[in-house]
MARRO-916178 format. One record per residue (C-alpha): x, y, z; residue in one letter; residue number from 1. Coordinates in steps of 0.25 Angstrom, whole numbers. Layout:
       x       y       z   residu   num
       X       Y       Z        A   NUM
...
END
This chain:
       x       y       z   residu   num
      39      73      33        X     1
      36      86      38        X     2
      48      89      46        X     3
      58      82      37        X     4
      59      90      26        X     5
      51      99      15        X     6
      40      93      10        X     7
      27      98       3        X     8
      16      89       4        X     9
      16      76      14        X    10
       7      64      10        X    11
       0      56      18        X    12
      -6      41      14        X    13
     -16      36      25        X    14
     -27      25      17        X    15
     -20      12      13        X    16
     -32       2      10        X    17
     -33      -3      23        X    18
     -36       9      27        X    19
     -46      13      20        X    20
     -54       2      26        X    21
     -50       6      40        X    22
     -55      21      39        X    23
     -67      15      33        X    24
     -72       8      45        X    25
     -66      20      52        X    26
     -77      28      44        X    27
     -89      18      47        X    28
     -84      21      61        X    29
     -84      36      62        X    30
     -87      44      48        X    31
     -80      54      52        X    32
     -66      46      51        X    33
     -60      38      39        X    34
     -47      47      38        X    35
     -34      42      43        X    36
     -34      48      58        X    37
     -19      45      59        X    38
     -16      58      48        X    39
     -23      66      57        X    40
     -15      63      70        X    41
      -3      62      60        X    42
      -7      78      56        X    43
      -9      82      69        X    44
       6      83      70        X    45
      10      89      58        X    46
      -1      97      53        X    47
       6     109      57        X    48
      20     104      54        X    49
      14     103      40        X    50
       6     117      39        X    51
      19     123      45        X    52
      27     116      32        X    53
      17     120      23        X    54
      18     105      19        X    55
       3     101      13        X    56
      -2      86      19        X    57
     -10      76       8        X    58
     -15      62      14        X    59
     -27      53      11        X    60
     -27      52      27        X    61
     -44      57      24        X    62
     -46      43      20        X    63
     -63      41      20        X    64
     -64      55      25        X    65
     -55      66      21        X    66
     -64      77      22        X    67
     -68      72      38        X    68
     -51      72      38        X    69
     -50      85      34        X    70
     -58      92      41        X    71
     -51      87      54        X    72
     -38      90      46        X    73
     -44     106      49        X    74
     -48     103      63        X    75
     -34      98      66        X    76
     -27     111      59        X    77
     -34     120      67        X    78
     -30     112      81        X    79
     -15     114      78        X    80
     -16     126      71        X    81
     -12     123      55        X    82
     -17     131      46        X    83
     -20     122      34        X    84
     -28     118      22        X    85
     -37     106      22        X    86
     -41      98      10        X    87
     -46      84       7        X    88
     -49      75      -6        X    89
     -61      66      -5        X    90
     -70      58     -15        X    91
     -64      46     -14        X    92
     -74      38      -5        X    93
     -82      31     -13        X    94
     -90      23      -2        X    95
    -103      29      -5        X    96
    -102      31     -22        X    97
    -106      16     -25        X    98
    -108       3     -19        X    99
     -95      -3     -18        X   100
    -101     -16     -11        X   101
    -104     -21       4        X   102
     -96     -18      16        X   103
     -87      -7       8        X   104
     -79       2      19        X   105
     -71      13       9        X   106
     -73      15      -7        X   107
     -63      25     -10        X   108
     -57      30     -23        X   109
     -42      33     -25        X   110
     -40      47     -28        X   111
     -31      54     -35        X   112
     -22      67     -30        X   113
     -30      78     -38        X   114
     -41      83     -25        X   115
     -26      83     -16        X   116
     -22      91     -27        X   117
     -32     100     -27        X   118
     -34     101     -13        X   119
     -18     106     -14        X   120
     -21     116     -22        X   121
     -30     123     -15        X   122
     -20     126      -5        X   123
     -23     112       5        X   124
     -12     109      16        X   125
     -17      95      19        X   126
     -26      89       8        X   127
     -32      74      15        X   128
     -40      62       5        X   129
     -47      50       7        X   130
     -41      39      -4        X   131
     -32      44     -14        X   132
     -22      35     -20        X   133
      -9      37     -13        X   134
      -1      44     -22        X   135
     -13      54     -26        X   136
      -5      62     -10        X   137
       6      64     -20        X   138
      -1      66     -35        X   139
     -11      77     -28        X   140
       0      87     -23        X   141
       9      85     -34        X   142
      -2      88     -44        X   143
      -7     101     -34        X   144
       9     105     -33        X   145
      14     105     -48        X   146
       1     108     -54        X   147
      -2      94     -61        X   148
     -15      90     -67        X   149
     -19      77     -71        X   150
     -14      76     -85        X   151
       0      77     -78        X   152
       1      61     -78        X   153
      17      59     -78        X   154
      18      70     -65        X   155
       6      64     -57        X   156
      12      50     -59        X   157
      26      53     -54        X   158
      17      60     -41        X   159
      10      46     -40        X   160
      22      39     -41        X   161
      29      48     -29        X   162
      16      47     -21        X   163
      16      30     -22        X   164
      30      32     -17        X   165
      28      40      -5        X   166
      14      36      -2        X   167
      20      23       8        X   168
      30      33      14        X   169
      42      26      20        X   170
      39      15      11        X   171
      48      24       0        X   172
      59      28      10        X   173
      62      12      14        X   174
      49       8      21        X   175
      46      -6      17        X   176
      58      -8       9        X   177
      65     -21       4        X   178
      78     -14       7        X   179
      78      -9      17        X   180
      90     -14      23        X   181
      97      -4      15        X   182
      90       9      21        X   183
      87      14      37        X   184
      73      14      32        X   185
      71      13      51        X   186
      63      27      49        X   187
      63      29      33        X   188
      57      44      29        X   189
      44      46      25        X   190
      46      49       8        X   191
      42      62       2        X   192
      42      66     -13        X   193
      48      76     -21        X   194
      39      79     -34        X   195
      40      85     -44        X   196
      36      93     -57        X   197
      37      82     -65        X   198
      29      71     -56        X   199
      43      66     -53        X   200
      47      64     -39        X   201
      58      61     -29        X   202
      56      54     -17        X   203
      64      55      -5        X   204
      63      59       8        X   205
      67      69      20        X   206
      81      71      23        X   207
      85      61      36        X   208
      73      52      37        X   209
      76      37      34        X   210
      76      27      25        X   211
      80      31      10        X   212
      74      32      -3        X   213
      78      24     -15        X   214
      74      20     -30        X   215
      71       6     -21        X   216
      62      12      -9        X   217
      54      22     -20        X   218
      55      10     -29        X   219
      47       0     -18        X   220
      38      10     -15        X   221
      34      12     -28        X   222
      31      -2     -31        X   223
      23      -1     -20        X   224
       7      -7     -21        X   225
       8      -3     -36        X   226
       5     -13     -49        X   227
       7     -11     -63        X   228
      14       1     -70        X   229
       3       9     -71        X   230
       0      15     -57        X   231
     -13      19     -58        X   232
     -21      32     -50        X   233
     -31      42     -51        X   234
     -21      54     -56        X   235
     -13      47     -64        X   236
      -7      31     -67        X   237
       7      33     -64        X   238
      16      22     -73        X   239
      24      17     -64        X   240
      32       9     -73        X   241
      38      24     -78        X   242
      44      26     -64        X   243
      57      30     -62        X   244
      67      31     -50        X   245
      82      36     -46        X   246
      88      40     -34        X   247
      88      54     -33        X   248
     100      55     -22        X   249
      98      50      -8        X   250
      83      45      -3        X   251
      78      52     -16        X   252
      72      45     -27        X   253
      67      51     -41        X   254
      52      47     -46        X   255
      54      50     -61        X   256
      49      46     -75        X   257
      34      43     -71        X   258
      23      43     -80        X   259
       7      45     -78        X   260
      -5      39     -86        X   261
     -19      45     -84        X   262
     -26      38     -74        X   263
     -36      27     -73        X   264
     -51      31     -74        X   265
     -56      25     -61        X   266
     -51      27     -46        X   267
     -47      15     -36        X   268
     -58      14     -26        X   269
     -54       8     -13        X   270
     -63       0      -7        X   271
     -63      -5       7        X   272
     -71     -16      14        X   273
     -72     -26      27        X   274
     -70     -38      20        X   275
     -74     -46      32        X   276
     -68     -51      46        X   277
     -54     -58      48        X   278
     -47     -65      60        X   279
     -34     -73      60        X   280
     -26     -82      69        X   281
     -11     -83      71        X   282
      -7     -97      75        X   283
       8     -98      78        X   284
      14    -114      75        X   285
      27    -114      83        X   286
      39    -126      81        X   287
      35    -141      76        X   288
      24    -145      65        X   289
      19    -129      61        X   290
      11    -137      50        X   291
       5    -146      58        X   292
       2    -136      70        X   293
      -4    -127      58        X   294
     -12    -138      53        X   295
     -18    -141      68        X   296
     -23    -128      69        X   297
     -28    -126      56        X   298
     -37    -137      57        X   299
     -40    -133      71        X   300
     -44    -119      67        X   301
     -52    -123      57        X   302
     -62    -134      64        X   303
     -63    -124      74        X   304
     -69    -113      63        X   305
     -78    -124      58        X   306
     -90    -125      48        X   307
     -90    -110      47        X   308
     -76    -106      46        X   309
     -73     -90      40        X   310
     -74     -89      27        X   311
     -59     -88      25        X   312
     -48     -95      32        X   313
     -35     -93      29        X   314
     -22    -101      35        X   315
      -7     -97      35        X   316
       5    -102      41        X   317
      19     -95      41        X   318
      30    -104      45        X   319
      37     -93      52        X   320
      42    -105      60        X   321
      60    -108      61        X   322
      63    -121      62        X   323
      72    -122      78        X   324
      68    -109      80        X   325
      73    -102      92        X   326
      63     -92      93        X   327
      48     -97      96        X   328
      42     -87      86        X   329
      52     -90      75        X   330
      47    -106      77        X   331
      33    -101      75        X   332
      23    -101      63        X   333
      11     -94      61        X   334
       0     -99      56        X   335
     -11     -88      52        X   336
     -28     -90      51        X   337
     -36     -79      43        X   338
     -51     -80      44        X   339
     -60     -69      37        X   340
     -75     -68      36        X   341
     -86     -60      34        X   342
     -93     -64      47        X   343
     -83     -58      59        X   344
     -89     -69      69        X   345
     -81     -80      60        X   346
     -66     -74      61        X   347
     -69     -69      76        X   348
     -71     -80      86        X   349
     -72     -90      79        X   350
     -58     -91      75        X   351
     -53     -84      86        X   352
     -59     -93      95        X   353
     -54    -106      89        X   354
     -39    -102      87        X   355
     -40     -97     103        X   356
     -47    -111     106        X   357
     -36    -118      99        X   358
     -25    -113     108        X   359
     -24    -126     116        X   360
     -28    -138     107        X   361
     -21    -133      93        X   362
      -5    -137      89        X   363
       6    -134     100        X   364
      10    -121     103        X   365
      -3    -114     100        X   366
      -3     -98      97        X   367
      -8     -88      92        X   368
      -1     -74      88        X   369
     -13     -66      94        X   370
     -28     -69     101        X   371
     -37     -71      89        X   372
     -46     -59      88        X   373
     -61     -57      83        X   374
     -56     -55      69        X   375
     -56     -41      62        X   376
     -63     -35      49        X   377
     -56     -36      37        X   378
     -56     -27      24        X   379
     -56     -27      10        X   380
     -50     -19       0        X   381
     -55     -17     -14        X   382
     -52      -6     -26        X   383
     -62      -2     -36        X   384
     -63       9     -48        X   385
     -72      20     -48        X   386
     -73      29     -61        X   387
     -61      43     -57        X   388
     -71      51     -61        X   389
     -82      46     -53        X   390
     -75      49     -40        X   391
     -78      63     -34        X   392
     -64      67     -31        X   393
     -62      80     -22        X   394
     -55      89     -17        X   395
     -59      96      -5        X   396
     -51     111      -5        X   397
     -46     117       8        X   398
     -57     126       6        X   399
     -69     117       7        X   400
     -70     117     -11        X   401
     -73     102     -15        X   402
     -64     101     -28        X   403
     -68      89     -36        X   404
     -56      82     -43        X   405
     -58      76     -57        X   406
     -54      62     -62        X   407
     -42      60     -68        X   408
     -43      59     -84        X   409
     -41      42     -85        X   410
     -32      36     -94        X   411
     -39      29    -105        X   412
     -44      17    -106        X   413
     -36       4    -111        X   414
     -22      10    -107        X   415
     -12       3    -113        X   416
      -5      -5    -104        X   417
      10       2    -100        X   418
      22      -4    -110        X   419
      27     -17    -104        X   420
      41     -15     -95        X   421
      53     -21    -102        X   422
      62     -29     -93        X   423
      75     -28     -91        X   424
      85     -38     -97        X   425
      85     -51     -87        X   426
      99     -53     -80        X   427
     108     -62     -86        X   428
     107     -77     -80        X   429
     117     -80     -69        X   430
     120     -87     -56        X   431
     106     -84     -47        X   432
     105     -84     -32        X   433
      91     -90     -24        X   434
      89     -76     -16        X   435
      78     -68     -10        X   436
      73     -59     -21        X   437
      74     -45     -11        X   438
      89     -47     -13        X   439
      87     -40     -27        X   440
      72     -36     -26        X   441
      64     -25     -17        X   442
      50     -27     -16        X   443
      38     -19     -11        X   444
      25     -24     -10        X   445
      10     -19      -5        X   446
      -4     -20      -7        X   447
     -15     -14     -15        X   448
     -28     -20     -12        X   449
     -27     -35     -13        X   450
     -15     -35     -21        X   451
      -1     -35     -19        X   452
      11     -28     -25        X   453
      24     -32     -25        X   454
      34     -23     -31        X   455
      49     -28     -33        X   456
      61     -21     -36        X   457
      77     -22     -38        X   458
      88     -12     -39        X   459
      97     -15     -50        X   460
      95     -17     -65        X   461
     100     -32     -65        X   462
      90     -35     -52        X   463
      79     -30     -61        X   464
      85     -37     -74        X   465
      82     -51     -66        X   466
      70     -45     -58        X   467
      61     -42     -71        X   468
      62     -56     -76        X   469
      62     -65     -62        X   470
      50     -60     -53        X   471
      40     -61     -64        X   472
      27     -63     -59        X   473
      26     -78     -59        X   474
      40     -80     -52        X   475
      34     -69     -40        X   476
      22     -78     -38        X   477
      32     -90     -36        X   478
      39     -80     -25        X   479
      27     -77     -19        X   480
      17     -89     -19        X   481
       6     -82     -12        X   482
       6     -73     -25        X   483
       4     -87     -33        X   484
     -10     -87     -38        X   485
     -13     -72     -38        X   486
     -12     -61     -49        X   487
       2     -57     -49        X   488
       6     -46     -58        X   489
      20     -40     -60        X   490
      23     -26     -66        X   491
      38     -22     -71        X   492
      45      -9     -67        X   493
      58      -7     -75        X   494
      61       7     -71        X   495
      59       4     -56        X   496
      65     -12     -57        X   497
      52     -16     -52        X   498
      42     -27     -54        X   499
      28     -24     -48        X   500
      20     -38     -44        X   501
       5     -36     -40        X   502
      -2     -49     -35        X   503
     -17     -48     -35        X   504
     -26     -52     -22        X   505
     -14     -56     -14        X   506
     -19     -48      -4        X   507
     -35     -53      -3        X   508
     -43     -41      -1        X   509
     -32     -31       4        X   510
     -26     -26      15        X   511
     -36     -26      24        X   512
     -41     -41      20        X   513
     -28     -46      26        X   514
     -27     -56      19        X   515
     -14     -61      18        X   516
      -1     -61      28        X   517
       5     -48      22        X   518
      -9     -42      20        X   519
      -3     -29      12        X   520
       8     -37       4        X   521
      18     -27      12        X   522
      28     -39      12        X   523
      24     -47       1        X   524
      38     -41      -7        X   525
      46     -44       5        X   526
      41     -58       4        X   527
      47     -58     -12        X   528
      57     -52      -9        X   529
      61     -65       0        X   530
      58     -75      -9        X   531
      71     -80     -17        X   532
      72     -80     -32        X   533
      87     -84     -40        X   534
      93     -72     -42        X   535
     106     -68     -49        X   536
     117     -68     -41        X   537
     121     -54     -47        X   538
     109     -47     -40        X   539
     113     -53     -28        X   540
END
């Protein structure tokens, strides 16, 4: 990013959910960690590269300690002899303001991009955070660039809507993209953003770098881990259901069109937790009877556990197995045991031990895909709200001044709900063909906490005339049985030819939880992609 091209500011995103919780038990650790070490390896190699560049560096690598970050941000500019301006955004560790409830690791507030755009301001080259949302790298210098304040709700919106697109990098260039048979997305380009006055933007990327940038890679990025139309934040709630996009020549798409409410009145807190301890077991079933073998050691298994089993057992068996197969593996099946518990002595040996001592008196061909271990803490992710003007937001200058960052005016109360999307006319009947629906359909799926998002898209104004009326929420469970008895809620996109699907606890207690197959939901629209719907031979 620094050598491929001009570039301004470069972004950096380090603190998914999951690692939150991991600098937290970093912290208990050492106290003088908690921020993400990898940025400051990372740093080491282009610290100077970007001083000489005059190109300003905003991440939220500080993560439950931006202020011990910065500080060895300085140390490392004077070992290799940059001369630059250190700042750092805090407040949002809210571990010690309340009692949040036992065995809490992290209680941290999303934060907005105003203390990075102070800090920019006053003449910072590197500006570092704990948890800010992840578009608050781009709202914070915009605002500091073109002078925006907080009233500015359509130009801070179009800036959240460019941050949510470049925050998963590749993922916008062809990373992770249904098409991707139709790109070289081998070594896609990291995307960068050009913004402007107007909060609109363009995405692209540097000249000569891989993959592409298309209305269709901006557009699954955008669906990404979103919900309704109303894409709420602590600067502003960007209306995602205004969004507009065109090609703009070659591997440059516009941002246009967006508009910005004022935001909600409370903060998303993070909350992060060990929920307990977990083991599993990987039994592969190979050739005849995989039923029957499954059923053997079930049984089996669950003697061996006895009168005081873990307090959750969960079973489940891919029949990953080919009939006649010619390849061992491709003749196999895996049949999968979770346990969790709260005591670590009832996942460890005890299940490990009577899966090993099953080896030569279970069903025929007995193995496992690895040695069962002593099991492994689990954690738990949760959100809360706090009041926006209850959190002590600063901004800690280049020059020592503690600057504190006022709330956001909220929007008021009882806000109506956004006008209802009006659907396109549906496609006239005619002859249908059974077919995957990623022959006509895109999808882009993720995780927030322990929900799931699906985002699907289509190309062509007749794919979406079908699209709008078949995949309505009911017909999405049918496709997608493990979504059968959960909340499943679908939100319509006209201007990007999109339907947005969150299903509500498919995901248990988050990421860390594990507790499913896919336990982010990474592959969940692949999977709905595959499953086959009549579709109208003229899309096809």
């Amino acid at each position: 990013m620094l050598t491929g091209g001009p570039l301004d500011v470069l972004t950096g995103d380090y603190l998914a959910e999951l690692t939150m919780l991991i600098l937290g038990r970093d912290r208990l650790k050492d106290p003088a960690r908690g921020y993400a070490g990898t940025f400051l390896r990372q740093l080491e190699e282009s610290l100077g590269l970007a001083a000489d560049r005059s190109v300003k560096i905003v991440a939220n690598a500080g993560g439950l300690n931006p202020g011990g970050l910065a500080r060895e941000i300085r140390a490392l500019a004077r070992r290799v002899g940059a001369d630059v301006r250190v700042a750092h955004v805090e407040g949002d560790d809210l571990l010690q303001e309340r009692e949040w409830g036992p065995d809490v690791l992290t209680a941290n507030a999303y934060l907005g991009g105003a203390g990075i755009a102070a800090c920019l301001r006053a003449g910072a080259d590197i500006v570092v955070t704990g948890r800010v949302t992840d578009a608050a790298l781009v709202t914070g210098p915009a605002a500091a660039h073109f002078g925006w304040l907080a009233g500015d709700l359509d130009r801070l919106a179009g800036a959240v809507v460019a941050g949510h697109v470049l925050e998963c990098g590749t993922q916008a260039t062809g990373g992770n993209y249904s098409f991707f048979t139709e790109h070289d997305v081998r070594r896609p380009g990291f995307p960068l953003a050009e913004i402007h006055a107007d909060g609109s933007a363009v995405i692209t990327k540097h000249p000569g770098t891989g993959g592409a940038v298309t209305v269709g890679t901006v557009t699954a990025q955008l669906l990404y881990e979103t919900g309704g139309p109303r894409y709420l934040g602590p600067d502003v709630t960007a209306r995602l259901d205004t969004v507009r996009l065109a090609q703009d020549g070659p591997d440059r798409v516009r941002i246009s069109g967006v508009r910005g409410e004022a935001p909600p009145a409370t903060l998303k807190v993070g909350l992060t937790r060990v929920g307990g301890w977990r083991n599993e077991v990987v039994f592969v079933l190979t050739g005849l009877d995989v039923e029957a073998k499954a059923a053997l050691v079930r049984a089996q298994m669950e003697d061996a556990l006895g009168e005081r089993p873990p307090a959750e057992v969960r079973w489940t068996l891919a029949r990953t197995d080919h009939a006649d197969a010619e390849v061992q593996e491709e003749a196999s099946a895996l049949l999968r045991l979770v346990v969790r518990d709260p005591d670590p002595e009832a996942v460890g040996r005890a299940v490990s031990g009577a899966a090993v001592e099953l080896a030569l008196a279970s069903y025929p061909g007995f193995h496992v895909t690895a040695p069962p271990g002593r099991g492994s803490p689990y954690g738990v992710f949760e959100a809360a709200a706090v009041d926006a003007y209850a959190v002590r937001h600063t901004a800690v200058l280049p020059d020592g001044t503690r600057l504190r960052v006022p709330a956001v005016p909220a929007a008021a109360e009882g806000e109506p709900p956004p006008e209802p999307p009006v659907l396109p006319e549906p496609l006239p009947r005619g002859p249908v063909r059974r077919a995957p629906l990623g022959l006509v359909a895109g999808a882009r799926s993720g995780d927030k906490g322990g929900s799931a998002n699906v985002g699907v898209w289509v190309r062509t104004d007749a794919a979406w005339r079908w699209l709008a009326h078949e995949l309505t929420g009911a017909r999405f469970r049918r496709l997608l049985p493990e979504t059968a008895r959960l909340p499943v809620t679908r939100h319509v996109y006209p201007g990007l030819r999109a339907l947005n699907f969150t299903v509500g606890g498919l995901l248990g207690a988050g990421v860390a939880s594990q507790a499913r197959f896919d336990p982010q939901a990474k592959a969940l629209g692949e999977w709905l992609r595959a499953r086959h719907m009549d579709i109208p031979e003229v899309l096809l």
